[in-house]
C-alpha positions as CSV (number, residue, x, y, z in Angstrom):
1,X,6.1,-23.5,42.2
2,X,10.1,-22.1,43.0
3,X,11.4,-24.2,40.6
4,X,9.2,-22.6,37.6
5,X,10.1,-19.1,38.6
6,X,13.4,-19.7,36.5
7,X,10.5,-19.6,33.3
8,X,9.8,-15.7,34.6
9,X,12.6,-14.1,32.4
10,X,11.0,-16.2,29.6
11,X,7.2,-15.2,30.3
12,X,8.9,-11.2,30.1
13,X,10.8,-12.2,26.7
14,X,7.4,-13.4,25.1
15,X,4.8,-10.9,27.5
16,X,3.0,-8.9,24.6
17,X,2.4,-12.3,22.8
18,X,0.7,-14.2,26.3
19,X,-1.0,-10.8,26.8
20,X,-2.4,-11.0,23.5
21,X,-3.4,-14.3,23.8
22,X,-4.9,-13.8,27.2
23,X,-7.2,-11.2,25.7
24,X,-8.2,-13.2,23.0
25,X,-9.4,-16.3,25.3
26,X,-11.1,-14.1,27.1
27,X,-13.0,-12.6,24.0
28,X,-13.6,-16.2,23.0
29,X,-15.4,-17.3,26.2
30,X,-17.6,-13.9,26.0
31,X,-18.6,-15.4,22.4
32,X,-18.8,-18.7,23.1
33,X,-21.3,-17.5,26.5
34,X,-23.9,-15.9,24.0
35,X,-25.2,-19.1,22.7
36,X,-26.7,-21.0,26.0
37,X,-29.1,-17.5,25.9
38,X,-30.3,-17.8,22.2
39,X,-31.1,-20.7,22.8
40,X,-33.7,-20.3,25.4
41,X,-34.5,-17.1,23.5
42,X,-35.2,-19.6,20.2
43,X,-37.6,-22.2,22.3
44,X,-39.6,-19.2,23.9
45,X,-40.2,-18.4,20.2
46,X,-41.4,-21.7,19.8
47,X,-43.6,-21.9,23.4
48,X,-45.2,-18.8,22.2
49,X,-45.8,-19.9,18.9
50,X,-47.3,-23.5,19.9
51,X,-49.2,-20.8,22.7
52,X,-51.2,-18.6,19.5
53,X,-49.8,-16.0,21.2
54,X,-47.2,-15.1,18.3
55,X,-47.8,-15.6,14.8
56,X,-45.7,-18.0,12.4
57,X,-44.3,-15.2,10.2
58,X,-43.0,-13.4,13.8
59,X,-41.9,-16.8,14.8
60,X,-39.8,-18.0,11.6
61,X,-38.2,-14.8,11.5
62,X,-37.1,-14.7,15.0
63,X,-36.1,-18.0,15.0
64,X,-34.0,-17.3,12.1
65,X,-32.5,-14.1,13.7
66,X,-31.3,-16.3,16.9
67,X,-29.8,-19.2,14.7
68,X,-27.9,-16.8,12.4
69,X,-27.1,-15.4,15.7
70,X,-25.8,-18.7,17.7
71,X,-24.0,-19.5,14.6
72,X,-22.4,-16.4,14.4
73,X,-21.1,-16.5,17.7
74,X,-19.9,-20.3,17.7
75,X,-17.9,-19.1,14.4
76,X,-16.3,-16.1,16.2
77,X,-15.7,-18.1,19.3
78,X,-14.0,-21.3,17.5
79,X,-11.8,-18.6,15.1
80,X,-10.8,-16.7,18.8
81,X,-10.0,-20.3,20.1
82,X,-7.8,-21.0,17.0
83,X,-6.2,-17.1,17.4
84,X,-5.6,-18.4,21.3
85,X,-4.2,-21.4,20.3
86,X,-2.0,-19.7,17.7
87,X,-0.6,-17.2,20.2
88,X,-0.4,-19.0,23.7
89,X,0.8,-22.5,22.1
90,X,3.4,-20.9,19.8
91,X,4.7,-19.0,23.1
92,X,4.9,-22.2,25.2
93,X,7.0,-23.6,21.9
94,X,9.3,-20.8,22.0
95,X,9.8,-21.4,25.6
96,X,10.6,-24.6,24.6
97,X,13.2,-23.9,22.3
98,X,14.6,-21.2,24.6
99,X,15.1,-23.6,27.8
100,X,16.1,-26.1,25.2
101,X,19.1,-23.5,24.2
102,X,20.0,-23.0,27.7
103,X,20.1,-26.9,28.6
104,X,22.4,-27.3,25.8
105,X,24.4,-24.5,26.3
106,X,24.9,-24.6,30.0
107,X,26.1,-28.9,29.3
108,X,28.7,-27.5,26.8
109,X,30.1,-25.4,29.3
110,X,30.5,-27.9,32.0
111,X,33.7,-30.0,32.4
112,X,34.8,-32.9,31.5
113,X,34.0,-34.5,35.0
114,X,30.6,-33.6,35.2
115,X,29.9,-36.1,32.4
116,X,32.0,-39.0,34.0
117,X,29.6,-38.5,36.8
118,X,26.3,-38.2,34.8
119,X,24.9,-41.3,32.0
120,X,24.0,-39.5,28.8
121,X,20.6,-41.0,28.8
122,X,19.7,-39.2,31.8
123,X,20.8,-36.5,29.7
124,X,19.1,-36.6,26.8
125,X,16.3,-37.3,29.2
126,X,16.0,-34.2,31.1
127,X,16.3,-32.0,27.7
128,X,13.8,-33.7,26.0
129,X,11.5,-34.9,28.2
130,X,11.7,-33.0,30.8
131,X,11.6,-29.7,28.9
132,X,8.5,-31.3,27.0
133,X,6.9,-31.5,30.1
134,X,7.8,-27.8,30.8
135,X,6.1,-27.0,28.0
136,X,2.9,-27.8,28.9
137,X,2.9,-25.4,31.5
138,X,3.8,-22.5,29.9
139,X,1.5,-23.0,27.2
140,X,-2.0,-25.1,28.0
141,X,-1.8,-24.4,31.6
142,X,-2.0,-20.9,30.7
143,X,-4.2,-21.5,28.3
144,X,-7.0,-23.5,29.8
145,X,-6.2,-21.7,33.5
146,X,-7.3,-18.7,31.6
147,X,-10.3,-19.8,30.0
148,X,-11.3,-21.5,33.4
149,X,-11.2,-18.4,35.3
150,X,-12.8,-16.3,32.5
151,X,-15.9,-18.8,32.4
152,X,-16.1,-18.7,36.6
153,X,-15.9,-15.1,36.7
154,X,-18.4,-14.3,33.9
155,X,-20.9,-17.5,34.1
156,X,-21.6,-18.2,37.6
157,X,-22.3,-14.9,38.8
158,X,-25.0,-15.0,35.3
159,X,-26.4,-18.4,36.3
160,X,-27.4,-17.1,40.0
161,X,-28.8,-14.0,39.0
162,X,-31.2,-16.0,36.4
163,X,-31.9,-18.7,38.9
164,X,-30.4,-18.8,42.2
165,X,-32.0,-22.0,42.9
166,X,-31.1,-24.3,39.7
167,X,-27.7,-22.5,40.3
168,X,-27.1,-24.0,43.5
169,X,-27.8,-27.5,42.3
170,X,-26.5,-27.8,39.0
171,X,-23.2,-26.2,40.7
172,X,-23.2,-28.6,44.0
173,X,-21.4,-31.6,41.9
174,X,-18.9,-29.9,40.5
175,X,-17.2,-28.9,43.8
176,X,-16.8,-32.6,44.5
177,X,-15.9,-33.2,41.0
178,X,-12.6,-30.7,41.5
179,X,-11.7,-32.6,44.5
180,X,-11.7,-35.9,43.0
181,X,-10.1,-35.2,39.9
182,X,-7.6,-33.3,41.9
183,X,-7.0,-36.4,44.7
184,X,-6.8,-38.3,41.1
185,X,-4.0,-36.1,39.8
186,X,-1.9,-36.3,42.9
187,X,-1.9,-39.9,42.8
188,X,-1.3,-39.3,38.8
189,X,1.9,-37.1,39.8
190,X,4.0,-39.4,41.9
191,X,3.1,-42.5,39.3
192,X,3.7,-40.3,36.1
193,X,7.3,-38.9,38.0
194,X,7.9,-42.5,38.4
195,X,7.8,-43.4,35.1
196,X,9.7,-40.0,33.9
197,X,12.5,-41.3,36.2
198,X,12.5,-44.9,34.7
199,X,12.9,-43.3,31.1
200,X,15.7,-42.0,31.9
201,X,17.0,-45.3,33.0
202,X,15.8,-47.0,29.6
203,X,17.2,-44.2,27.5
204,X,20.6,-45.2,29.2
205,X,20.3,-48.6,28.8
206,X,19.1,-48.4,25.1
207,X,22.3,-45.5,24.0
208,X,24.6,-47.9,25.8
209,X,23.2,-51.5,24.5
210,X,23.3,-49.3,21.0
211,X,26.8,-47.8,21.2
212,X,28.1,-51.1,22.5
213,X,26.4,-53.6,19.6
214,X,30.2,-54.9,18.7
215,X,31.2,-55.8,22.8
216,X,28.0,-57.6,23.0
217,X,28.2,-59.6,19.5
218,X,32.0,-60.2,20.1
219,X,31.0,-62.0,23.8
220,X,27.6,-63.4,22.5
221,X,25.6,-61.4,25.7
222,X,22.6,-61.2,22.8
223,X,20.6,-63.7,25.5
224,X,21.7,-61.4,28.5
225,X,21.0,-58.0,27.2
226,X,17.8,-59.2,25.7
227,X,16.6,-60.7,29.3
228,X,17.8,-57.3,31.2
229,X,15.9,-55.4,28.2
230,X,12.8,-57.8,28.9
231,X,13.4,-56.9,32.4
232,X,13.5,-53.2,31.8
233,X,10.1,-53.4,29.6
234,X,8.3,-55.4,31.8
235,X,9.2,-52.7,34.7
236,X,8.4,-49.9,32.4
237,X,5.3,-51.5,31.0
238,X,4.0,-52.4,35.4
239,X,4.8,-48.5,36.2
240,X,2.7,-47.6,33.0
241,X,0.2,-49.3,33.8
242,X,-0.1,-48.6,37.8
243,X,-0.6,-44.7,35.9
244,X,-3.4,-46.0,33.4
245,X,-5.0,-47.5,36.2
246,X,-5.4,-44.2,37.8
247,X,-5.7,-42.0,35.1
248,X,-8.6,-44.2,33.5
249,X,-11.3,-43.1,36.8
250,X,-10.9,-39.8,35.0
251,X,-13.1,-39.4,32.7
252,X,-15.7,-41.9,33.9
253,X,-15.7,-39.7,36.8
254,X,-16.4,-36.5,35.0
255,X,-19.4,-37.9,33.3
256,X,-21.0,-39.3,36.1
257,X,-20.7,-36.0,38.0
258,X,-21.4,-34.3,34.9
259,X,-24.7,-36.3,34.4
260,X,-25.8,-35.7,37.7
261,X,-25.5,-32.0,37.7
262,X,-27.9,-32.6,34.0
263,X,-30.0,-34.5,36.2
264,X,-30.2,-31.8,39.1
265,X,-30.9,-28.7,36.7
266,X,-33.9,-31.0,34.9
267,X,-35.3,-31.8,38.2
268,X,-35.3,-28.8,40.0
269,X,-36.2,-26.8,36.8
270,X,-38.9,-28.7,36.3
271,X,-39.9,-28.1,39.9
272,X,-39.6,-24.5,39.2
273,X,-40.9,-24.2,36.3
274,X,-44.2,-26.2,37.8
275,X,-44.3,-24.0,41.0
276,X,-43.6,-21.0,38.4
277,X,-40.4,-20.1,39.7
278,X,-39.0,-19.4,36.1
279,X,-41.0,-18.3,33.2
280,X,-39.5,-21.0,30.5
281,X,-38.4,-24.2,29.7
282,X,-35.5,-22.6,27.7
283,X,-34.4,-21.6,30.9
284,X,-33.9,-25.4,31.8
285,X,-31.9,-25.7,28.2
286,X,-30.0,-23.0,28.9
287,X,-28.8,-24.2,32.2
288,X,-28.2,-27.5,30.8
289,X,-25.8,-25.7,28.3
290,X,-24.5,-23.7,31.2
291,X,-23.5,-27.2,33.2
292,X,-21.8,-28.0,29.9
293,X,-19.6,-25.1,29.4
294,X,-18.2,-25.1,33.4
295,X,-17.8,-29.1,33.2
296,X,-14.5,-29.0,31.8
297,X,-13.3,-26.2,33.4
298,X,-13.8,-27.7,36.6
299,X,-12.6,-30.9,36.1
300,X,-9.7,-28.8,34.0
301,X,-8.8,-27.8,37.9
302,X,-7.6,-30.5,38.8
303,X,-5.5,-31.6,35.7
304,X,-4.4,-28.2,35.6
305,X,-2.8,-28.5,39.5
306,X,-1.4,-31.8,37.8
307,X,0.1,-30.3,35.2
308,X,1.7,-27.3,37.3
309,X,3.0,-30.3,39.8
310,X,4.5,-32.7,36.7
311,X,6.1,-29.0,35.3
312,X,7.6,-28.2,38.3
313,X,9.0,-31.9,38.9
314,X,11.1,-32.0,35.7
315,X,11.9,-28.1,35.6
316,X,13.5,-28.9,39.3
317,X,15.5,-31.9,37.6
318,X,16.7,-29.5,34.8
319,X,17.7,-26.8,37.7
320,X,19.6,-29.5,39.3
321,X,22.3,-29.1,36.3
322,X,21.7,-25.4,35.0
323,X,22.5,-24.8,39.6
324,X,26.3,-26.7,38.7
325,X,28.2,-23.8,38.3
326,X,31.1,-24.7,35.6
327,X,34.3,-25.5,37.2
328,X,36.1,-24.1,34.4
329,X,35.3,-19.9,34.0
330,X,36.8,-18.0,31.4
331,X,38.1,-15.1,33.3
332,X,39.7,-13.1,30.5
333,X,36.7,-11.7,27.9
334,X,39.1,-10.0,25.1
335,X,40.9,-12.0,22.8
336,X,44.7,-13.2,23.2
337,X,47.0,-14.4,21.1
338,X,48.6,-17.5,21.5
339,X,52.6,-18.1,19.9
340,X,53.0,-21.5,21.6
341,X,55.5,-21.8,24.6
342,X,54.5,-24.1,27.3
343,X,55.3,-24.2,30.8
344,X,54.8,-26.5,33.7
345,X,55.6,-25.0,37.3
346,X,55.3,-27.7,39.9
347,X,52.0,-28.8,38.7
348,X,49.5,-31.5,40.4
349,X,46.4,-32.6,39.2
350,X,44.2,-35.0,41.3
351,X,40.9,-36.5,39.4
352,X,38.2,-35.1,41.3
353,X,35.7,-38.3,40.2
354,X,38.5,-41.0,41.2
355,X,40.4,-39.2,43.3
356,X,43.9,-40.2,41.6
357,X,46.0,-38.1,41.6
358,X,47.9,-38.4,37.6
359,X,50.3,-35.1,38.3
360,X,52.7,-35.0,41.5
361,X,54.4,-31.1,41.3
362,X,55.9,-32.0,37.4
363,X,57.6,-28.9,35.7
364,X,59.1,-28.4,32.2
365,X,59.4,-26.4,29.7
366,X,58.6,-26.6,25.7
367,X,59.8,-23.7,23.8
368,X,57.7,-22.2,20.7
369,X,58.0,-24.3,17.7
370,X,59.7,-27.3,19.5
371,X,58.5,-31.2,19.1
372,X,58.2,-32.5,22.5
373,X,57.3,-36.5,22.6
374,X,56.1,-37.9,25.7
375,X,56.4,-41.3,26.8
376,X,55.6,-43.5,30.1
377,X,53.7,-46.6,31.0
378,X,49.7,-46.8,31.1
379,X,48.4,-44.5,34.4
380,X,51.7,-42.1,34.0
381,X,49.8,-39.1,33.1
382,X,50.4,-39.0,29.5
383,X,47.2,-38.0,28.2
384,X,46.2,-35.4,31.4
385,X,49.3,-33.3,30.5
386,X,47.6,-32.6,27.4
387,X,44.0,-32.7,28.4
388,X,45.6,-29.4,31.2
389,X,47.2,-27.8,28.3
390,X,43.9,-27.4,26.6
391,X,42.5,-26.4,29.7
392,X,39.8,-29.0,30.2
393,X,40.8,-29.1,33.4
394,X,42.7,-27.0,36.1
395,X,45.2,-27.4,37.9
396,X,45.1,-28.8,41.5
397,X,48.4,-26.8,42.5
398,X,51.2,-25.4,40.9
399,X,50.7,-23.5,37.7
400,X,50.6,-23.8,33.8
401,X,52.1,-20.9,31.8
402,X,51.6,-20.1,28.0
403,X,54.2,-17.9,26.5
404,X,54.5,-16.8,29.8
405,X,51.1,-15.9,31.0
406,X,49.5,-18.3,33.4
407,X,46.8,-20.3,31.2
408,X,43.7,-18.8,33.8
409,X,44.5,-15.7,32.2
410,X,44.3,-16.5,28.9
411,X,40.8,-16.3,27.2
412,X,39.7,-19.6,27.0
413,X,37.9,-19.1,23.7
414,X,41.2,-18.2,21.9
415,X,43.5,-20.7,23.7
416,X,41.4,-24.0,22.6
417,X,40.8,-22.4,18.8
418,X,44.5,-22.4,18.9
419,X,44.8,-26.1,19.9
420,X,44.5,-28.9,17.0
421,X,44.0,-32.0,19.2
422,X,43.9,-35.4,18.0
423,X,42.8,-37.8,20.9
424,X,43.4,-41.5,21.9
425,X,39.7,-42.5,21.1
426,X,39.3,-41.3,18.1
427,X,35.6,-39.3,18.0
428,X,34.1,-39.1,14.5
429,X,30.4,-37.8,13.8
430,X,27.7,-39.3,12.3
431,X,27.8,-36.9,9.0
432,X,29.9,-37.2,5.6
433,X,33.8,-38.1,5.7
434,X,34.4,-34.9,4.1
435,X,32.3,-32.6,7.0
436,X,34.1,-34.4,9.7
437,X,37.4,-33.5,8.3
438,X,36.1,-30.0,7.8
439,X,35.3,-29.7,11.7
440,X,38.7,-28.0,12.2
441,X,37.4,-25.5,9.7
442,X,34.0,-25.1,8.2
443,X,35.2,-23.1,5.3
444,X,37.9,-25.2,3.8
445,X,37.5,-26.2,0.1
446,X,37.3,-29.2,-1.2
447,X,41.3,-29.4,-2.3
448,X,42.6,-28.8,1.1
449,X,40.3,-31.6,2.9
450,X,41.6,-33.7,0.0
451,X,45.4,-32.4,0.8
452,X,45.3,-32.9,4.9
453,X,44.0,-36.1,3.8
454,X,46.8,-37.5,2.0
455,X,49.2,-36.0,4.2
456,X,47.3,-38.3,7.0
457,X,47.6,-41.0,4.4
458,X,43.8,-41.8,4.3
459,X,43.3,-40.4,0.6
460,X,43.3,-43.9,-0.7
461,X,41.1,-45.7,1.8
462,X,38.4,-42.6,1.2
463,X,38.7,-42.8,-2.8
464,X,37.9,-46.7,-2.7
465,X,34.5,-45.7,-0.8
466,X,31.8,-45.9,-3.4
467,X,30.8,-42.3,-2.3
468,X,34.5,-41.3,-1.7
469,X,34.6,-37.9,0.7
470,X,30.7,-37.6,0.6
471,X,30.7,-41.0,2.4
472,X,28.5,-40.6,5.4
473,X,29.6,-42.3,8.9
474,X,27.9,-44.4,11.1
475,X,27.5,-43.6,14.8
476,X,30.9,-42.6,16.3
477,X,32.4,-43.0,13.1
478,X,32.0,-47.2,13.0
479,X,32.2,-47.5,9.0
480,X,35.8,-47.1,9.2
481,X,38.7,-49.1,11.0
482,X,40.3,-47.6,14.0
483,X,43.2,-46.8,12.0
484,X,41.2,-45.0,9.6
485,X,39.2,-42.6,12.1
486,X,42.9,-42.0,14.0
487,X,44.0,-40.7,10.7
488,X,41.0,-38.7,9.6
489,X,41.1,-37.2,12.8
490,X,44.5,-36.1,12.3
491,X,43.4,-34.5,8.6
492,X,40.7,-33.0,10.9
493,X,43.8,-31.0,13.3
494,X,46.2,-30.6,10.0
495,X,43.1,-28.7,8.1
496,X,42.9,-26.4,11.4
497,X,46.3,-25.2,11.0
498,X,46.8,-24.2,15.1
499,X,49.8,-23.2,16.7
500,X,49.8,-25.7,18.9
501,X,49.5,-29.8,18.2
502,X,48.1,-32.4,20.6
503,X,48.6,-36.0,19.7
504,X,47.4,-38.4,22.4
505,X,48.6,-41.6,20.9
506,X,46.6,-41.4,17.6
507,X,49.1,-43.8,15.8
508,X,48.5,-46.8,18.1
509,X,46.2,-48.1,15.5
510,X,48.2,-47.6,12.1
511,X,51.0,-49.7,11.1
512,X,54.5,-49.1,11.1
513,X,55.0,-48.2,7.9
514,X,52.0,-45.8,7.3
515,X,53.2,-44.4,11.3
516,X,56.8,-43.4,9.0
517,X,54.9,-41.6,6.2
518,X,52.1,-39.7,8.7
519,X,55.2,-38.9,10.8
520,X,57.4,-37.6,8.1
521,X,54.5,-35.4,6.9
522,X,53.2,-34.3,10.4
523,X,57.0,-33.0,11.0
524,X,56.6,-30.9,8.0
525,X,52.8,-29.5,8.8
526,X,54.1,-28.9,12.1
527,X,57.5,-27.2,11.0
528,X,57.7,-23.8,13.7
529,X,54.3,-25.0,15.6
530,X,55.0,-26.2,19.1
531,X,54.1,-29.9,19.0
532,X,53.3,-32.8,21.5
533,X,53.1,-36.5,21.0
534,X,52.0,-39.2,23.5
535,X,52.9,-42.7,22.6
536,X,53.9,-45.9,23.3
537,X,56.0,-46.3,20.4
538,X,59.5,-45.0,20.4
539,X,59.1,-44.5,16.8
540,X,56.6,-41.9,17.4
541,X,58.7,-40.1,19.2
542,X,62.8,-40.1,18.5
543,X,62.6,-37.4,16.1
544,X,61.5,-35.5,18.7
545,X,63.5,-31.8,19.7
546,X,62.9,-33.4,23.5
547,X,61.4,-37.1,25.0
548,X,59.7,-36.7,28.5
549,X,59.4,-40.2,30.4
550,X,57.0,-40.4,32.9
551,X,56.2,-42.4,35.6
552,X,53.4,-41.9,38.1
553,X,52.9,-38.4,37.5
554,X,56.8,-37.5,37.8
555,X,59.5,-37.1,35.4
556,X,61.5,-40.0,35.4
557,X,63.7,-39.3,32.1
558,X,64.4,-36.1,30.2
559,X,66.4,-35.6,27.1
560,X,66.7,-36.1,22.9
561,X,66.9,-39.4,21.5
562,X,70.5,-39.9,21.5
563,X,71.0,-39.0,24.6
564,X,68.5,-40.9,26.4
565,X,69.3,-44.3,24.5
566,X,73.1,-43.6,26.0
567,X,71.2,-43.9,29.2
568,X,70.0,-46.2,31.1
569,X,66.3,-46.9,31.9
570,X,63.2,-47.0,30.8
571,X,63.4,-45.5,27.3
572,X,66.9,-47.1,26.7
573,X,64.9,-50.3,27.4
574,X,62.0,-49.7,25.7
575,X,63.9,-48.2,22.7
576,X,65.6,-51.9,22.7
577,X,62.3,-54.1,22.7
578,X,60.8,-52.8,19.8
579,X,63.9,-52.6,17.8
580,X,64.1,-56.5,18.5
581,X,60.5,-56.3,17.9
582,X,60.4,-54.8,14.8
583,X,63.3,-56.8,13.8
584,X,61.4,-60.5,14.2
């Protein structure tokens, strides 16, 4: 049970609650262990009544007494159960939102790398799931451990000092009974793991079948994905079943060994009762009831060790990520303030999951304000300059400085809020047009959404939706074209209004003409905020105070537009084939 130890500091957060509800199961059991003695009470009543040794009158109003009695104490016993249930199971949800919390939390802080390594089914999986699973033991495990304890402590003792001898036999069965259900539960654990495991294969396969629906139509693999689903199910469906196959001797089992202990307490209280070993058939009834009660609770054993063994299996697999320390620590807990100046000592980066290295010791400098363009063929390291400057990575060597601080001593917190990045893919959420714009700030009104907008020139597209800005987005923002979600998710950084502007080639979508007016009005948005654009497109990027060009991680050309097209080599050329380009 190591791996549930990390529920401790949650059992401490919620301890007057479980305490509460432990006393209250255990006053529920004392209630609910009154009736099996009433009831032998009531048919003495009635043995001495049929016997002329009590008169009706006596007898009615005992009998009467006992059943007001029995029902008084199944009432208080079922509303303690409910109090129980209210207390312990509302714990185990809290729990369950808690660990949920963390989960989530802990994912946002990992990096970037950790979920190029990791399929966001298995994910999902292991918060869901997992946690669910969780769940169960810090809530009915406790629950039903507690009652089972409460009813061995307090009812065998009472059922030996009655009868020793009926004890002994009604109890033999149950022993066995434990055992079996528990060999069952083993065998339940490794086949129920199993198919936790393959759900996390099928949740991958269905959020990556479902987030790829256009790749599949466009290449007609309908036939193929639906015979590697079939596949999938069938798989599933055989592991479920190898479980139900198990899991179905349960119960059967429990009433067979149930019956015989019924059969063992008639038989050898009959035999007692002949010899006169016991005074009363009630005493047979009550035992019967007594058999009853402890059935559950010994099977319950076994479940129970199931239960703690299937908790502990998917609290280990949410351990395995809360244990990956985040690569990325933000060092620096006060705030500081961020002007803009860049600088790039003799910086390398090396992709950790591939192991390419994108950065070999590049340095420059952009000065607050300035417009710096950046520009290289596919694999340069374009897009990884800007992914270091918002520090979703660090460094392999050499250092990044920010108005001349190194960027590990900046707090992390304030250096991204100061950061309006607009990426290459283009990430829009499944909510309203107008909410996703408002991402880069919750509390902007209605006229500056609409303003960032037309300065990204989408306006127009988002007032010919039937529901204009309240126009809610499908998954990953698929109701619009991918010129549209590039330019609502430049509204989205122009609404932020940071000091520092990452564009990572968001104009590769939009034609030439709308590139000219988003341009035009990005320059002026932009006007003393330190700016830099990735691109293809020499368009994108001759306005620029300064034009980097890359090439395999190193600087290869550095300089304004004019002086670079005097130059030759790659931008010279490159400024040349989309003039003719744009020309034809």
């Amino acid at each position: 049970m190591k791996e549930l130890k990390h529920l401790n500091k949650y059992f401490k957060k919620y301890w007057f609650k479980l305490f509460l509800g432990i006393i209250i199961t255990i006053t529920a059991r004392i209630f609910q262990l009154v009736m099996p003695s009433y009831v032998k009470n009531s048919i003495e009543v009635v043995e001495k009544y049929l016997e002329g040794t009590m008169p009706k009158p006596e007898a009615t109003s005992l009998l009467l007494e006992y059943i007001l009695i029995i029902v008084g104490a199944a009432l208080l016993s079922g509303f303690f159960t409910f109090l129980m249930r209210q207390t312990i199971i509302n714990v185990s949800r809290y729990i369950e939102y808690d660990l949920k919390n963390e989960v989530f939390d802990h994912y946002q802080l990992l990096n970037l790398s950790f979920y190029k390594k990791n399929r966001t089914g298995d994910l999902m999986n292991r918060i869901s799931e997992d946690v669910s699973q969780v769940r169960l033991y810090a809530g009915p495990a406790i629950m039903y451990g507690m009652q089972t304890l409460t009813l061995f402590v307090c009812l065998i003792p009472l059922m030996f000092i009655k009868a020793p001898t009926i004890s002994f036999y009604a109890l033999l069965p149950l022993p066995i009974l434990s055992i079996l259900i528990y060999k069952i539960s083993k065998i339940i654990h490794k086949r129920s793991t199993k198919v936790q495991e393959f759900l996390s294969t099928l949740s991958t396969f269905a959020q990556e079948t479902f987030s790829g629906v256009s790749v599949i139509k466009a290449y007609t693999l309908e036939p193929q994905i639906n015979a590697e689903a079939t596949q999938l199910a069938l798989e599933g469906k055989n592991r479920s079943m190898d479980l139900a196959k198990v899991d179905a001797w349960f119960f059967p089992l429990m009433i067979l060994l149930i019956g015989i202990s019924n059969v063992f307490v008639i038989y050898i209280g009959g035999r007692e009762y002949i010899n006169g070993n016991i005074e009363s058939i009630g005493t047979i009834a009550e035992f019967i009831l007594y058999v009853n009660m402890l059935t559950w609770p010994v099977a319950i054993v076994g479940w129970l060790t199931s239960l703690v063994q299937r908790a502990e299996a998917s609290q280990k697999r949410i351990n395995e990520f809360l244990q990956i320390a985040p690569d990325l620590k933000n060092e620096i807990e006060v705030e500081t303030p961020i002007k803009g100046a860049i600088e790039f000592d003799r910086v390398s980066f090396t992709y950790e999951d591939t192991n390419i290295t994108a950065l070999r010791e590049l340095s420059f400098e952009v000065e607050d304000g300035q417009t710096v363009a950046i520009l290289g063929k596919t694999g340069s390291g374009k897009s990884t300059i800007l992914d270091l400057i918002a520090r979703l990575y660090d460094v392999s060597s050499g250092e990044i400085r920010i108005d001349g601080t190194p960027i590990k001593k900046l707090n992390l917190e304030s250096l991204r809020s100061s950061i309006g990045a607009v990426p290459q893919d283009a990430f829009l959420f499944s909510d309203s047009i107008a909410n996703n714009i408002r991402f880069g700030k919750e509390s902007a009104s209605e006229e500056d959404v609409e303003n960032v907008a037309k300065m990204a020139v989408v306006h127009e597209n988002i007032m010919g939706f039937s529901r204009k800005y309240d126009t809610v987005l499908g998954e990953r923002g698929i109701t619009l074209s991918g010129g549209q979600k590039q330019r609502v998710s430049i509204a989205r950084a122009l609404l932020k209004d940071p000091e520092i502007y990452l564009f990572d080639d968001c104009l590769s979508a939009v034609d030439t003409e709308t590139e000219e007016a988003i341009l035009t009005n990005l320059k002026k948005a932009s006007r003393n905020r330190t700016t830099l654009i990735v691109s293809h497109r020499v368009s994108s990027a001759k306005n620029a105070d300064k034009i980097i060009v890359l090439d395999e991680g190193r600087i290869l050309q550095q300089g304004s537009h004019d002086q670079l097209v005097e130059q030759e080599g790659y931008y010279k050329e490159l400024y040349a084939h989309q003039l003719s380009e744009k020309e034809n």
